[in-house]
Legacy VTK file of the C-alpha trace (Angstrom):
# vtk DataFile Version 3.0
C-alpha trace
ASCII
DATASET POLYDATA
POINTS 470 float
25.022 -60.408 -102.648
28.033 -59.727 -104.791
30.920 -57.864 -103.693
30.605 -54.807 -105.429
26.287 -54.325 -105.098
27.380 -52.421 -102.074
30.188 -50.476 -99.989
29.266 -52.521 -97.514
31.343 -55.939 -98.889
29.645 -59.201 -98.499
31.436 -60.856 -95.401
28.571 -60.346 -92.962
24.421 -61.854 -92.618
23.501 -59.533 -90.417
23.335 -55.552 -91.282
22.964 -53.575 -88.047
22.474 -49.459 -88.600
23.757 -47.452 -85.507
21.329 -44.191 -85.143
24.174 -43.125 -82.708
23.963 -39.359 -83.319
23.804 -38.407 -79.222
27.613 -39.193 -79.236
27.991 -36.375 -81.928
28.152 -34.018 -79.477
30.559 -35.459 -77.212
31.830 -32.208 -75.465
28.491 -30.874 -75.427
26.175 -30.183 -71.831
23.750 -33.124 -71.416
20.994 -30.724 -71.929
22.200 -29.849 -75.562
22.906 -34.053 -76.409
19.674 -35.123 -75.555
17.921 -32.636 -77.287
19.488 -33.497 -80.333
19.232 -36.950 -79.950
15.505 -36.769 -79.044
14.986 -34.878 -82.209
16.840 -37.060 -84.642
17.293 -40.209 -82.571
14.264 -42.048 -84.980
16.323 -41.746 -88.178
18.484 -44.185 -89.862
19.146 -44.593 -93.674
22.747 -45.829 -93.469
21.372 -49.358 -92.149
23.648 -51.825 -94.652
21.675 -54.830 -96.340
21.851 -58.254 -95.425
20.290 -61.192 -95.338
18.741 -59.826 -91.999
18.691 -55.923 -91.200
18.168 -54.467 -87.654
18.794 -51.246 -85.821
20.691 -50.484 -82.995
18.411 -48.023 -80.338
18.623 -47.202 -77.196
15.814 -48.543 -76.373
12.833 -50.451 -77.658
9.787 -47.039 -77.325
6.397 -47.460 -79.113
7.528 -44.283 -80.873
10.632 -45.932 -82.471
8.803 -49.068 -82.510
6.325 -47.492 -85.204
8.755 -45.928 -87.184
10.970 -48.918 -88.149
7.756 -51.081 -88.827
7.225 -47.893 -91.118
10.770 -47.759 -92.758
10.206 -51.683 -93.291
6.724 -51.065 -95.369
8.564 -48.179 -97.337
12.057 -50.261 -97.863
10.176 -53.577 -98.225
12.513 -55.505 -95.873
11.758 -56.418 -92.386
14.013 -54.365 -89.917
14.524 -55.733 -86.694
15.089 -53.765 -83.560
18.378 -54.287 -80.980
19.360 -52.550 -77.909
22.407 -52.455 -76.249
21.597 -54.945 -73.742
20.938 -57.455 -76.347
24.156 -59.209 -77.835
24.465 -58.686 -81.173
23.806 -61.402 -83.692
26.746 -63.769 -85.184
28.466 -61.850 -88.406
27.029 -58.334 -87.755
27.939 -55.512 -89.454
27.401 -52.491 -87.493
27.258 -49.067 -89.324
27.265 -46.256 -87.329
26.393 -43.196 -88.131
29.418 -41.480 -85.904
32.693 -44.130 -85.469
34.044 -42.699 -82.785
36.951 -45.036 -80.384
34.663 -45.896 -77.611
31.709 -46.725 -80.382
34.172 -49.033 -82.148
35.601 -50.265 -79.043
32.480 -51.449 -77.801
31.179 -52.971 -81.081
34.673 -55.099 -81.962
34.071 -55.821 -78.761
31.322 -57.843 -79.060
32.948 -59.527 -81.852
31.175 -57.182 -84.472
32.608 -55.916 -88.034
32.541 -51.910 -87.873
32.012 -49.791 -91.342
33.316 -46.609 -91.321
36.534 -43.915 -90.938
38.759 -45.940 -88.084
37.830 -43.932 -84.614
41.302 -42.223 -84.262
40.185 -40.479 -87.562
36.893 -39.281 -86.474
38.742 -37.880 -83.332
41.182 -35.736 -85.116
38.569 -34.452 -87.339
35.463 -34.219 -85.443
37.274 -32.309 -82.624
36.933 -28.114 -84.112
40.203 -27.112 -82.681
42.228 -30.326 -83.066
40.801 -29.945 -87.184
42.132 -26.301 -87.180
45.349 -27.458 -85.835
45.537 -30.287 -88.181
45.082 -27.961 -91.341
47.989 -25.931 -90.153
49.858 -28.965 -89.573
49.226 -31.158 -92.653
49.365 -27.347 -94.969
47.883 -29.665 -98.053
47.315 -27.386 -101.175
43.702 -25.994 -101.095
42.589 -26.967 -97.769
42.362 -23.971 -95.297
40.691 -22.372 -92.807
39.458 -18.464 -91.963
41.875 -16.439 -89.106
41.398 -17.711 -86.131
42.775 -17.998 -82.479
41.892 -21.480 -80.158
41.511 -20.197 -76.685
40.131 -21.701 -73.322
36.667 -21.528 -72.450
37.531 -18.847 -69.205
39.622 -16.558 -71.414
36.922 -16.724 -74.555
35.758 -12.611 -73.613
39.951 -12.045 -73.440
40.445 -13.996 -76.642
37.610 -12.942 -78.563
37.822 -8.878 -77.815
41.842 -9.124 -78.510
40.626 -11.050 -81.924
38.312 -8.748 -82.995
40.900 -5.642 -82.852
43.305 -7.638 -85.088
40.568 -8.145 -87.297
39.894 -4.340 -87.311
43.034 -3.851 -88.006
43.313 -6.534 -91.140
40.852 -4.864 -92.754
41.761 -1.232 -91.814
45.460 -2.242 -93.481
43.118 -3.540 -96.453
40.916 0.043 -96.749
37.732 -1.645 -96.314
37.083 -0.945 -92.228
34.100 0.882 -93.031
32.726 -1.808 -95.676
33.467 -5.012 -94.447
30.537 -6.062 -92.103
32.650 -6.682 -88.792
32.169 -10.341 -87.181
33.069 -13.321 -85.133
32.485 -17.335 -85.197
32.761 -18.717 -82.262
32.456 -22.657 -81.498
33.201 -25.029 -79.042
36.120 -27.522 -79.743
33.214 -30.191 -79.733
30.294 -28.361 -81.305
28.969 -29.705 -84.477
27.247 -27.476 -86.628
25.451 -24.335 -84.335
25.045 -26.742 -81.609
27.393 -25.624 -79.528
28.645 -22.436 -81.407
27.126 -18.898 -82.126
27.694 -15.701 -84.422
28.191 -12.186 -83.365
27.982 -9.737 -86.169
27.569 -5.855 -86.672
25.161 -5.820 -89.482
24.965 -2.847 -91.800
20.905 -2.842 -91.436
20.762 -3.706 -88.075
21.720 -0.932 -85.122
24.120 -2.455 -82.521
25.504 -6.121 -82.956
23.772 -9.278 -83.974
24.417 -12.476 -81.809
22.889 -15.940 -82.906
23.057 -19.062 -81.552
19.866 -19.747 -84.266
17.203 -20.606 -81.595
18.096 -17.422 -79.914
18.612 -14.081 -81.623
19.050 -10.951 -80.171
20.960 -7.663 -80.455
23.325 -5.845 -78.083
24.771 -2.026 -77.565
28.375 -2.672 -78.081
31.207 -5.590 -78.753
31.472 -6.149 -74.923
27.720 -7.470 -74.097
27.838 -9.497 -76.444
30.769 -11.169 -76.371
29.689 -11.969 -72.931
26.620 -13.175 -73.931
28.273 -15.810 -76.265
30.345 -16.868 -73.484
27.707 -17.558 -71.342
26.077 -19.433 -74.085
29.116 -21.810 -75.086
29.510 -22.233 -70.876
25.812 -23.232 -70.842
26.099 -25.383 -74.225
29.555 -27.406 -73.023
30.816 -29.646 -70.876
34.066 -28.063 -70.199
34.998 -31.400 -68.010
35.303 -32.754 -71.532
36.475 -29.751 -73.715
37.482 -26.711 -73.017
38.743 -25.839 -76.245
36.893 -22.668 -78.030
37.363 -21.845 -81.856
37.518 -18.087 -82.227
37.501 -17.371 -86.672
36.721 -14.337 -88.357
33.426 -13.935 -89.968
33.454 -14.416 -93.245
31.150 -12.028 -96.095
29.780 -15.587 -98.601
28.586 -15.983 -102.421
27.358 -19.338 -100.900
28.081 -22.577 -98.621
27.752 -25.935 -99.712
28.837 -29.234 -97.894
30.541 -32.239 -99.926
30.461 -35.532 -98.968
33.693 -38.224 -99.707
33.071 -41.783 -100.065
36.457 -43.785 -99.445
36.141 -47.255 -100.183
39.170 -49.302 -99.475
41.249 -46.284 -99.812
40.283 -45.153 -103.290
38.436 -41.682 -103.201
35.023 -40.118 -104.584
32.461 -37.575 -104.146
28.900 -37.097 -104.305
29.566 -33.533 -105.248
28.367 -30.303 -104.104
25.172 -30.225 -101.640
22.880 -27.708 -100.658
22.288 -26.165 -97.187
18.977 -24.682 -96.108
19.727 -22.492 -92.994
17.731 -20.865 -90.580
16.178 -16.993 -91.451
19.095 -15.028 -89.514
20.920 -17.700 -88.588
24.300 -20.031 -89.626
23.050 -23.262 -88.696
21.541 -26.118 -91.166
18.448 -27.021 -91.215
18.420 -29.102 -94.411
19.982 -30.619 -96.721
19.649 -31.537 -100.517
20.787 -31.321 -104.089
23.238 -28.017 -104.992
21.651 -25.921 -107.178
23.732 -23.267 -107.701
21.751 -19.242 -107.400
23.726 -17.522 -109.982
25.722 -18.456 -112.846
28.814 -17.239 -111.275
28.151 -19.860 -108.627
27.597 -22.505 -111.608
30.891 -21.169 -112.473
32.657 -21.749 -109.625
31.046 -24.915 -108.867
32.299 -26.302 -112.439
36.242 -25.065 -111.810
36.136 -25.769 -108.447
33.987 -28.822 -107.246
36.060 -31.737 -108.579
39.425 -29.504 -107.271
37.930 -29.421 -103.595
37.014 -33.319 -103.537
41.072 -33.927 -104.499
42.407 -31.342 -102.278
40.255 -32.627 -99.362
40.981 -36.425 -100.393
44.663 -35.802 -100.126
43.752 -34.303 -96.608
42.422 -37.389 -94.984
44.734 -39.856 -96.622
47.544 -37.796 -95.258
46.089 -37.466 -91.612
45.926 -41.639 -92.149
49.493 -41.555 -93.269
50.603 -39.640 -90.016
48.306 -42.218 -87.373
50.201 -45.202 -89.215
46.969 -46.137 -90.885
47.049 -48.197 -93.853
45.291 -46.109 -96.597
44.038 -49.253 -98.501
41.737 -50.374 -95.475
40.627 -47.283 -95.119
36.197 -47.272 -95.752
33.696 -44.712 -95.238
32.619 -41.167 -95.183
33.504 -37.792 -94.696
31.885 -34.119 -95.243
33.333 -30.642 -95.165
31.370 -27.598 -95.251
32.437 -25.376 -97.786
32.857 -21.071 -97.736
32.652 -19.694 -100.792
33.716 -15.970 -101.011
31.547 -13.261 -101.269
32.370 -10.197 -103.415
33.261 -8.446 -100.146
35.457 -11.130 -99.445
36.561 -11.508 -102.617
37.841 -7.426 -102.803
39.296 -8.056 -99.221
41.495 -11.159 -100.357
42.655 -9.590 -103.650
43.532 -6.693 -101.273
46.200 -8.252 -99.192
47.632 -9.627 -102.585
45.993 -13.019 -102.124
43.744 -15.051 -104.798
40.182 -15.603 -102.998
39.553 -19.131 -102.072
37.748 -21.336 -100.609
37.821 -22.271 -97.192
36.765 -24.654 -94.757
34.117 -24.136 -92.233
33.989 -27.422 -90.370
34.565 -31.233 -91.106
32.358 -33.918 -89.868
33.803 -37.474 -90.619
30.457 -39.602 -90.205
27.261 -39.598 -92.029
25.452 -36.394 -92.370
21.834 -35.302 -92.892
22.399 -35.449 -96.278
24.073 -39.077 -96.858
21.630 -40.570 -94.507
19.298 -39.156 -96.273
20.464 -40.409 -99.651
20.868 -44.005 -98.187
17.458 -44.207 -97.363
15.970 -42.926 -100.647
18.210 -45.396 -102.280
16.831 -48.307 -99.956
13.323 -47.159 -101.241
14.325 -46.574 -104.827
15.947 -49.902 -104.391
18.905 -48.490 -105.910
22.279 -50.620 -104.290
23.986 -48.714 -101.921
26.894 -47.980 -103.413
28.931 -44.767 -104.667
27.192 -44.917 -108.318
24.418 -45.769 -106.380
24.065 -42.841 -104.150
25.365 -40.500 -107.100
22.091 -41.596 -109.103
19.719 -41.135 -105.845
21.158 -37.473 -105.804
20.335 -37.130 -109.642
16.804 -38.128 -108.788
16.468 -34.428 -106.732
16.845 -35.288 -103.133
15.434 -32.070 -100.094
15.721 -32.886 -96.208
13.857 -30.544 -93.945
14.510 -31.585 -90.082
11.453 -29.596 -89.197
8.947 -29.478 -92.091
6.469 -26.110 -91.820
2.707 -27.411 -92.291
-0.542 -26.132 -90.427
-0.863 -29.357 -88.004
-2.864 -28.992 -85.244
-1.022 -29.608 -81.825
-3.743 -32.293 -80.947
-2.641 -34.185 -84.203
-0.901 -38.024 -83.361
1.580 -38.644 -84.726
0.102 -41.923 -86.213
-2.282 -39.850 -88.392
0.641 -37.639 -89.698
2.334 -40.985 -90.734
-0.123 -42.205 -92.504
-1.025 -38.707 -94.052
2.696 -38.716 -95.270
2.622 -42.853 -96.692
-0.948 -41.464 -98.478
0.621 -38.422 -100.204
4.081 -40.675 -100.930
1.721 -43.529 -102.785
-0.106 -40.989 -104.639
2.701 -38.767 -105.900
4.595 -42.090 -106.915
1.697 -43.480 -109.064
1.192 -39.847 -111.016
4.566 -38.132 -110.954
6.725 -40.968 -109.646
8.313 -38.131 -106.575
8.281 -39.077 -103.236
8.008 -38.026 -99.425
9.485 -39.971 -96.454
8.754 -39.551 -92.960
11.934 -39.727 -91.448
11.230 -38.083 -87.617
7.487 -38.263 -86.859
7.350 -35.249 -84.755
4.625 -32.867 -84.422
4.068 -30.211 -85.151
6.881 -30.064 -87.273
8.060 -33.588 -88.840
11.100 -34.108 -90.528
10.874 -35.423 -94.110
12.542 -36.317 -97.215
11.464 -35.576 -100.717
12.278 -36.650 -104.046
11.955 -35.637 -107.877
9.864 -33.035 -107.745
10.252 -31.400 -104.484
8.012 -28.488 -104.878
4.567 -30.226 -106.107
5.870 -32.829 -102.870
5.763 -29.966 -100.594
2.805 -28.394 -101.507
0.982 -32.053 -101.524
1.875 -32.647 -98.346
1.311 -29.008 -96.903
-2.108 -29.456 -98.131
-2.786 -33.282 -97.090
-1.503 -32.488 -93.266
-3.398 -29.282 -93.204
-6.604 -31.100 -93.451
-5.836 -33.475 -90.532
LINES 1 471
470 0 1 2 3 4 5 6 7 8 9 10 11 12 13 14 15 16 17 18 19 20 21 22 23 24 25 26 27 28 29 30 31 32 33 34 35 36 37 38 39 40 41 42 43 44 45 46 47 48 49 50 51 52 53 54 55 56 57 58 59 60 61 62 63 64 65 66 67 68 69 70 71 72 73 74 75 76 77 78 79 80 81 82 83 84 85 86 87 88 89 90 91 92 93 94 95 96 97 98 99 100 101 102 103 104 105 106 107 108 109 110 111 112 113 114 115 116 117 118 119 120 121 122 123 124 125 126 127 128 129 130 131 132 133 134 135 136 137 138 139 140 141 142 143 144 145 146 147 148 149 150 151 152 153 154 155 156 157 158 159 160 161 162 163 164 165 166 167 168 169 170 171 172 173 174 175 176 177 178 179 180 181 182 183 184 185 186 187 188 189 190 191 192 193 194 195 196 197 198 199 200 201 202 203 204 205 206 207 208 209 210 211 212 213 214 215 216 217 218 219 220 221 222 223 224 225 226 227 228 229 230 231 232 233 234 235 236 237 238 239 240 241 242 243 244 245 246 247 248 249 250 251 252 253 254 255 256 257 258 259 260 261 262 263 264 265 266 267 268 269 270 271 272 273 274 275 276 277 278 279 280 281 282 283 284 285 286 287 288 289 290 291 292 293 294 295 296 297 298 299 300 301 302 303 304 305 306 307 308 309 310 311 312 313 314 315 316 317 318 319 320 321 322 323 324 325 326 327 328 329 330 331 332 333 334 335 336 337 338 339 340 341 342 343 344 345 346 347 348 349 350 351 352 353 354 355 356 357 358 359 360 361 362 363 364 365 366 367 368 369 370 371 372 373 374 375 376 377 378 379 380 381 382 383 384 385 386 387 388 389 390 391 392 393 394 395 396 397 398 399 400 401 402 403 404 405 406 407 408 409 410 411 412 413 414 415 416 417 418 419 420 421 422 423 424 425 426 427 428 429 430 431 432 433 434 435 436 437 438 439 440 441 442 443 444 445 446 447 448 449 450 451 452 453 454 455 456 457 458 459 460 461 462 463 464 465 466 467 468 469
């Protein structure tokens, strides 16, 4: 291996991938973590080559068990399994897919090399209220965040009914009270995407107020129900022994919210540019993940002025957070994604209002891989395309869609085996005629998650079709 095939360097034999995605949620009830990790604990796309590949799990299952043997037939490299009562080999890399202190901790411990932001990063940034506070902080050109108030989890009905008045207010001063649909985001300090968090908003077609958590929906009489029913939901969601933190922001009217992805290698920064996030009907949270295609040409627009601007801006951000934990910026390796808000017309009248350009604002940071990068790695392990930034930039050229929890007509009585093998069928097929393709990435059922290349629509449809018939 040369040095510059990969981001991974060359000073290692054995690359270990670290599906470590239950410690996402590290403020989060146990309830909420294990769900999560049970859904998307058989994934892992960011394992680095070597001259021997494993992955870290939890534990040895025949479902996990089947799923690596298939990642090995699709990647055409044997991947070895390791648990965490099994030292790891001699010169192992270790990738995780969240670098948090006690994950690196533990892994330098056992005398492993660790890829990815330092820990004392990902803490700062991962963390939704200590990121708030850090944006305020740091005040770097371009990089903000909506109004908000941080509050403690026993005075979030307090907090959030005094927040919604001054937001009343803000846009009573601004002569749109009776336009601007009224609403609140609120999130614990350790959520991570909806997990954790939850919208309340009065919406002009709706009678009453919305709330959404996005598995539960439901609408209220007035402002005070449901604020309390969003407490009771971030109480039931959190462990406030960990965090008791809650991020109160206004709700914001959007043209459109993509995610982009930073790759710092050895302190020199890039970008994979604008993604794509499918969400939920009615609901905040993604659900997948792909290539940005932009739904107007006033979002091509903005995405052509803006999208370079946003990976600087954000760039300088993280380098600057390193400059203030004494970090040396030339070490620094790996990635980070923010979520982007862009503003609506609403939003955009609103802004211009108060006297203010519009911008565009930051909904959340998550410095680890995402559903996106993973999924890029993994297509690029496939494609046989090095995993590197140019790399991953030409695996998102080729037309990359995630869905977490594809929609097919599988009967419940379906193994999972046959929905595997339904998936490898339709994958070999497509790539001999049209030269897309379909990964299994969570063999679930009924609803597995996938990954689809080139020519997404004809994969769907293919695969619809093929698991329909099981």
């Amino acid at each position: 291996m040369s040095e510059d095939s990969h981001m991974f360097g060359n000073s290692y034999d054995h690359g270990v991938g670290f599906h470590n995605i239950g410690t996402v949620l590290r403020g989060a009830s146990d309830q909420v973590s294990s769900a999560v990790a049970k859904h998307y604990g058989q994934r892992c796309g960011h394992t680095p080559p070597g001259r021997f590949v494993s992955v870290l799990v939890p534990e040895k299952t025949p479902a996990i068990t089947d799923q690596i043997q298939y990642l090995s037939l699709m990647t055409h490299a044997a991947i070895g399994l390791l648990t965490p009562n099994e030292p790891l080999p001699p010169k192992s890399l270790v990738v995780p897919y969240i670098n948090t202190l006690a994950t690196q901790t533990t892994l330098e411990s056992q005398g492993a090399r660790v890829w990815g932001l330092p820990g004392v990063i990902t803490e700062n940034l991962k963390n939704k209220a200590d990121f708030h506070l850090l944006v305020q902080e740091l005040d770097i050109k371009g990089v903000c965040v909506p109004e908000h108030v941080i509050c403690d989890i026993d005075d979030l009905p307090a907090s959030a009914a005094d927040f919604l008045v001054s937001v009343q207010q803000i846009y009573t001063h601004a002569g749109m009270q009776n336009r601007y649909p009224l609403g609140l985001m609120i999130r614990g300090g350790e959520s991570d995407g909806n997990y954790g968090g939850c919208s309340l908003r009065r919406l002009s077609h709706k009678p009453g107020i919305f709330f959404t958590d996005d598995e539960d929906s439901s609408e209220f009489p007035d402002w005070d129900f449901a604020i309390a029913r969003a407490h009771q939901y971030i109480q039931q969601a959190t462990d406030a022994n960990k965090e008791r933190r809650v991020v109160i922001s206004r709700f914001l009217h959007l043209a459109d919210s993509p995610g982009i992805s930073l790759i710092i290698e050895n302190g020199r920064v890039d970008h994979l540019g604008w993604n794509g996030q499918v969400t939920a009907a009615d609901g905040t949270a993604c659900i997948g993940t792909g290539s940005y295609h932009p739904q107007s040409a006033e979002l091509s627009n903005t995405q052509a002025r803006h999208e370079a601007e946003t990976a600087q801006d954000l760039g300088s951000f993280v380098l600057t957070l390193a400059d203030k934990l004494g970090l040396n910026r030339a070490q620094l390796c790996g990635l980070v994604n923010f979520d982007l808000m862009i503003p609506g017309a609403l939003e955009v009248e609103f802004q211009k209002r108060l006297g203010k350009p519009p911008q565009i604002t930051i909904a959340e940071c998550n410095p680890r891989w995402t559903n996106y990068t993973d999924a890029l790695a993994m297509v690029a392990r496939v494609l046989s395309i090095n995993l590197n930034t140019q790399g991953l930039k030409e695996t998102r050229d080729r037309g990359v869609l995630t869905a977490d929890k594809f929609s097919a007509s599988i009967r419940p009585e379906v193994p999972v085996e046959s929905i595997r093998e339904a998936v490898y069928q339709t994958d070999q097929r497509l790539n001999h005629t049209d030269g897309s393709r379909v990964i299994l990435r969570m063999a679930t059922t009924p609803h597995p998650g996938i990954i689809t290349v080139g020519n997404t629509d004809l994969v769907q449809t293919e695969l619809r079709q093929a698991l329909s018939q099981l």
